[in-house]
C-alpha positions in Angstrom: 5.6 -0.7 60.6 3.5 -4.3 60.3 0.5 -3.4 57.6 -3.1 -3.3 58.6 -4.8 -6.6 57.9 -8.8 -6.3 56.0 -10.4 -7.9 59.5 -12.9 -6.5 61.2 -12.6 -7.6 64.9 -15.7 -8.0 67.2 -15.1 -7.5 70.7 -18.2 -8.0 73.5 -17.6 -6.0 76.7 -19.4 -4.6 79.9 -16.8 -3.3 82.3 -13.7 -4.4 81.5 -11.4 -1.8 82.4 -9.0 -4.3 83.7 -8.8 -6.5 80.1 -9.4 -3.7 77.3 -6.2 -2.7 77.3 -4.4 -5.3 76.6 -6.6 -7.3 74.6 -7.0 -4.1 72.1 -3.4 -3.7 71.9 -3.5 -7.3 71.0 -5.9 -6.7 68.2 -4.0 -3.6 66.8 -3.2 -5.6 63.5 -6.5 -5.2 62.5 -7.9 -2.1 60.2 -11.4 -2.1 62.3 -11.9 -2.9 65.1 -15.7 -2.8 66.9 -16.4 -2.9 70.7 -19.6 -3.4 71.8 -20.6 -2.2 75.1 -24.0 -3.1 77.4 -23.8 0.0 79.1 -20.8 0.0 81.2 -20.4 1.6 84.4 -16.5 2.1 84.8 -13.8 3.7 82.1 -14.9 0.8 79.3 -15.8 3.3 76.9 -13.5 6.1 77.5 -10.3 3.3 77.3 -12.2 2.0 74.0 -12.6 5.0 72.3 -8.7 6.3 73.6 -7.3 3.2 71.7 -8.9 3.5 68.0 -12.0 1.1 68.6 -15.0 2.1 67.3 -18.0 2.0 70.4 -21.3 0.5 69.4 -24.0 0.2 72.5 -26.3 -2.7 72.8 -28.7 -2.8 74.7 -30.4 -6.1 75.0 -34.4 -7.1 74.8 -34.0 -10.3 77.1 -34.4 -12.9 75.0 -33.1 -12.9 71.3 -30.9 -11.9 69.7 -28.0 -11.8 71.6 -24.8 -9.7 72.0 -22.4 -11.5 69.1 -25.4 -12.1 66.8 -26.6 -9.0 67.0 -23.4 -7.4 66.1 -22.7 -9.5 63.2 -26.2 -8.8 62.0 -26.1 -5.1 62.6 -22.8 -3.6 62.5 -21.2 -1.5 59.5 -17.8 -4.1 59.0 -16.4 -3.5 56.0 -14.3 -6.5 55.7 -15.6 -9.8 54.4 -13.4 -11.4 56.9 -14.4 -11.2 60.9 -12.7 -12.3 64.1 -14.5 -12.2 67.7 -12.1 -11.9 70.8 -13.3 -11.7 74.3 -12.0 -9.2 76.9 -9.4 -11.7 78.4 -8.1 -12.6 75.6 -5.1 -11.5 73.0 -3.9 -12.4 69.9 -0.3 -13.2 69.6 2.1 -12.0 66.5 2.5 -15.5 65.6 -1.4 -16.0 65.3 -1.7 -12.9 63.2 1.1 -13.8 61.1 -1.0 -17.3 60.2 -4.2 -14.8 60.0 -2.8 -13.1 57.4 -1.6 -16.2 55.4 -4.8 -17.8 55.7 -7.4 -14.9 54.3 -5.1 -14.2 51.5 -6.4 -17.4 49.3 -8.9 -19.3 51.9 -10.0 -22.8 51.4 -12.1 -22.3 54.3 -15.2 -20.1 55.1 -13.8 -20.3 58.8 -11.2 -21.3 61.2 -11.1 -22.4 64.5 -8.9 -20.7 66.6 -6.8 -23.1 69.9 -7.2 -21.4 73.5 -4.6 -21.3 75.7 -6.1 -20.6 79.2 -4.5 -19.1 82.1 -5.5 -19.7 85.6 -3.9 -17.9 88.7 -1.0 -16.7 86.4 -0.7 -20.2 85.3 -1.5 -22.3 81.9 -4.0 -25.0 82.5 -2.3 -27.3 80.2 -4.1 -30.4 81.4 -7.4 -31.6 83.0 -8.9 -31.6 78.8 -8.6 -27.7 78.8 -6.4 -27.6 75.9 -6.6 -28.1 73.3 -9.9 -25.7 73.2 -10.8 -25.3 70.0 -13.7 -22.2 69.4 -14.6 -21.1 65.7 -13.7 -16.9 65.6 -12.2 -16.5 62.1 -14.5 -16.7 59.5 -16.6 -14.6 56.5 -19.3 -12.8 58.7 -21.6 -13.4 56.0 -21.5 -17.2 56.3 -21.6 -17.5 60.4 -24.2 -17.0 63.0 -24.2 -18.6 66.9 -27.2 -21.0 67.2 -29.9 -20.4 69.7 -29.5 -23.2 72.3 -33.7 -22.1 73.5 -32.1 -20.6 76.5 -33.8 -17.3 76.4 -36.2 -17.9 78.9 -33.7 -18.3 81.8 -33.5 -14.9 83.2 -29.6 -13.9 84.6 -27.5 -15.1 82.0 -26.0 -12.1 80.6 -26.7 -11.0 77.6 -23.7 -12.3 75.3 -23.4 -15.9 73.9 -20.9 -17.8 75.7 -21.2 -20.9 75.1 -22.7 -21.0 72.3 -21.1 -21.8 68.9 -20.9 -20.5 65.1 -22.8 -22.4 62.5 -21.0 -21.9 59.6 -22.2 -22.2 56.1 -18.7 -24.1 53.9 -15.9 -25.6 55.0 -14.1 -24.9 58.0 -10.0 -24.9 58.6 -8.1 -24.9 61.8 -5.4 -22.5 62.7 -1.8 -23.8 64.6 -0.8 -20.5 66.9 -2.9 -20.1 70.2 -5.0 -17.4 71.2 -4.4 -16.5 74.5 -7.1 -16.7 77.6 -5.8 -14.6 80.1 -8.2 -12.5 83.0 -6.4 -9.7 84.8 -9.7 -9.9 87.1 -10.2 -12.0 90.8 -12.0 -14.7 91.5 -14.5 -13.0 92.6 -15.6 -12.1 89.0 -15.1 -15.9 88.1 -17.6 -16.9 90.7 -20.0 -14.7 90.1 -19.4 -14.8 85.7 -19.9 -19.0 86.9 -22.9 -18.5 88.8 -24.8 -16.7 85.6 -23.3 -19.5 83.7 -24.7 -22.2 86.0 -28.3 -20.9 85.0 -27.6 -21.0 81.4 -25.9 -24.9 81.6 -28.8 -26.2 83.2 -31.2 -24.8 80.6 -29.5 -26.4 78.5 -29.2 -29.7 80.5 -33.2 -29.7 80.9 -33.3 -29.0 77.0 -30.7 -32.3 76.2 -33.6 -34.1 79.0 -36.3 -33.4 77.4 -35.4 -33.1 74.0 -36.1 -29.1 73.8 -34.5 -26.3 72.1 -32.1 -28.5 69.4 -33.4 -27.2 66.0 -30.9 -25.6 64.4 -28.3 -25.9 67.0 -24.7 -27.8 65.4 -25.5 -31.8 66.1 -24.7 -34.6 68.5 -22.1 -36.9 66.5 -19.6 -38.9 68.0 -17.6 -39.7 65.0 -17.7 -35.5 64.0 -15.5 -32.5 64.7 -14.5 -31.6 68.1 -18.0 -29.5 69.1 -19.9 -32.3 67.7 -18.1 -34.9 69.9 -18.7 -32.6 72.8 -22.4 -32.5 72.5 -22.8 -36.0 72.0 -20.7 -36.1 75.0 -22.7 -34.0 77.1 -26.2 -36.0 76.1 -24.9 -38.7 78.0 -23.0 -36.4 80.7 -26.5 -35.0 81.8 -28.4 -38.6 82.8 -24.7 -39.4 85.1 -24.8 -39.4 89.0 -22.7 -37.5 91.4 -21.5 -35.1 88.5 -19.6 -32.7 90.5 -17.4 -35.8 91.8 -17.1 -37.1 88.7 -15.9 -33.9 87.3 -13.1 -33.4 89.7 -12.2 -37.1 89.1 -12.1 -36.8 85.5 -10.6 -33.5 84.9 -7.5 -34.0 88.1 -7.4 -37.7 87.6 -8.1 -38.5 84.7 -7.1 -35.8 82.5 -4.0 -35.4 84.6 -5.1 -32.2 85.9 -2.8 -32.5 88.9 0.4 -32.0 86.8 -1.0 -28.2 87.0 -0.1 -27.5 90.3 -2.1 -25.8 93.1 -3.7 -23.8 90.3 -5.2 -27.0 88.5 -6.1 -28.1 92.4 -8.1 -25.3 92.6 -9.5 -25.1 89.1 -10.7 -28.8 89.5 -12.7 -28.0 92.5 -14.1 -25.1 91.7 -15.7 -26.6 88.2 -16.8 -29.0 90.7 -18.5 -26.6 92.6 -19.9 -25.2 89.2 -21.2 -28.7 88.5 -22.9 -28.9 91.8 -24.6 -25.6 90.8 -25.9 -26.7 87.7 -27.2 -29.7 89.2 -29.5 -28.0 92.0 -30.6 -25.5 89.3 -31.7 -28.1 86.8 -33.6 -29.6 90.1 -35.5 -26.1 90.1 -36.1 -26.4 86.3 -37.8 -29.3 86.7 -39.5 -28.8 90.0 -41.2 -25.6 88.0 -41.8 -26.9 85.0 -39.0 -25.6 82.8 -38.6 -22.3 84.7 -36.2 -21.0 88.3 -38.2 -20.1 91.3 -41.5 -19.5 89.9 -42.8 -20.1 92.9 -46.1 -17.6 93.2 -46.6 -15.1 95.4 -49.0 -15.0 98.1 -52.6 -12.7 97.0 -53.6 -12.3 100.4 -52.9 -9.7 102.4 -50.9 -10.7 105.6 -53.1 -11.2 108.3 -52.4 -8.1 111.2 -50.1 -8.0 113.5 -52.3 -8.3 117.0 -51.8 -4.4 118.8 -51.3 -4.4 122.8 -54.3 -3.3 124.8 -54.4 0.6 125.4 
């Protein structure tokens, strides 16, 4: 029998009955393992709790902090080492195998971790969605997501998603994927991309106007592979026709038809995603940083004329 290894492993969930069990049979290399539930209404919990995890509930004020930081602020781990895996994803032998060669004599405070993400049942290998680097291994002492001043924007969820560790030290790269795989429908990765939309275009109207970038990891073209992106995205938000030029750049451009019908329909529907971002950032600024704050009428509506007796 394969050894425990001293990881603690953070997993963020709200009714994921479809993804638990694989993802925490995924994670079963671990000696702890912690998920953190907002209050789910299907068999999250029960499946949790049948599998070994321990079952922490959050229950979120609206603004800050938020699921991940929370946890890593609040939770009991008693390894100095932490790993954060989302409900859709799993980590392979091979990666724990390298996990367990890299926390016995680290050079590195952190490591950032390679998605491999699946799309229809098939690997979007193209279209500049791999490699897709996000920082989940590191000391839990040293790492904390930065607060992108998103708060305000009501119907984001309440976990950070986009967001990314800022890590005290230096930070090392691992070679084995972690896989990105969602047993749900599409109907749960519209409706995950519409919150999302909200949150990119607070951000958008923060890169506009030069809000919310204290403390947040930096714009640098010449830096790692987050820094790039930012820069990147500063001069992504002042483009025309966005959603075009996202379904030109990532089928085109980033070869994103040598995926098949799957990249075909990932393409368009990041497109679409674009396009939502876009007419929400409009709202932003049409109300002054905020989404439909349109006010409600004070009067009373004015009676409805009654036929003569």
């Amino acid at each position: 029998m394969t050894s425990k290894l001293p990881v603690s492993v953070l997993i963020p969930a709200k009714n994921e009955e479809e993804n638990l069990p694989a993802c925490l049979a995924s994670v079963a290399r671990a000696d702890e393992v912690f998920v953190v539930d907002s209050q789910s209404g299907d068999r999250s919990v029960e499946i949790s709790e049948n599998l070994g995890a321990n079952v922490v509930q959050f229950h979120f004020n609206g603004r800050w902090p938020k699921k991940k930081n929370w946890s890593l602020e609040n939770l009991p781990f008693h390894n100095e080492w932490v790993l954060i895996v989302d409900c859709d994803e799993r980590i392979t032998p091979e990666l724990w195998d390298e996990i367990a060669e890299a926390i016995k004599n680290p050079d590195f405070n952190g490591y950032y971790l390679n998605r491999r993400v699946f799309f229809l049942g098939k690997w979007i290998r193209h279209g500049g969605k791999y490699p897709d680097w996000n920082l989940r291994l590191f000391r839990h002492q040293k790492g904390r997501y930065e607060n992108l001043g998103t708060e305000e924007i009501r119907n984001t969820g309440d976990n950070e998603v986009h967001e990314h560790v800022v890590l005290e030290g230096k930070v090392g790269y691992l070679k084995e994927d972690m896989l990105h795989i969602d047993f749900r429908d599409l109907f749960h990765w519209l409706e995950r991309h519409n919150r999302y939309s909200n949150w990119e275009a607070r951000v958008y109207y923060n890169l506009l106007t030069g809000m919310g970038e204290s403390g947040t990891i930096g714009a640098n073209l010449f830096g790692d592979s987050v820094q790039r992106k930012r820069f990147l995205k500063k001069v992504w938000v002042r483009l025309p026709f966005k959603p075009l030029l996202r379904f030109v750049l990532f089928y085109f451009i980033r070869l994103g038809f040598l995926d098949g019908k799957a990249g075909y329909i990932y393409g368009r529907l990041l497109s679409q995603y674009e396009y939502q971002i876009g007419v929400k950032l409009f709202e932003l600024r049409q109300f002054g940083g905020r989404l439909n704050t349109t006010p409600a009428p004070t009067s009373a509506p004015a009676p409805v004329p009654q036929p003569d007796a």
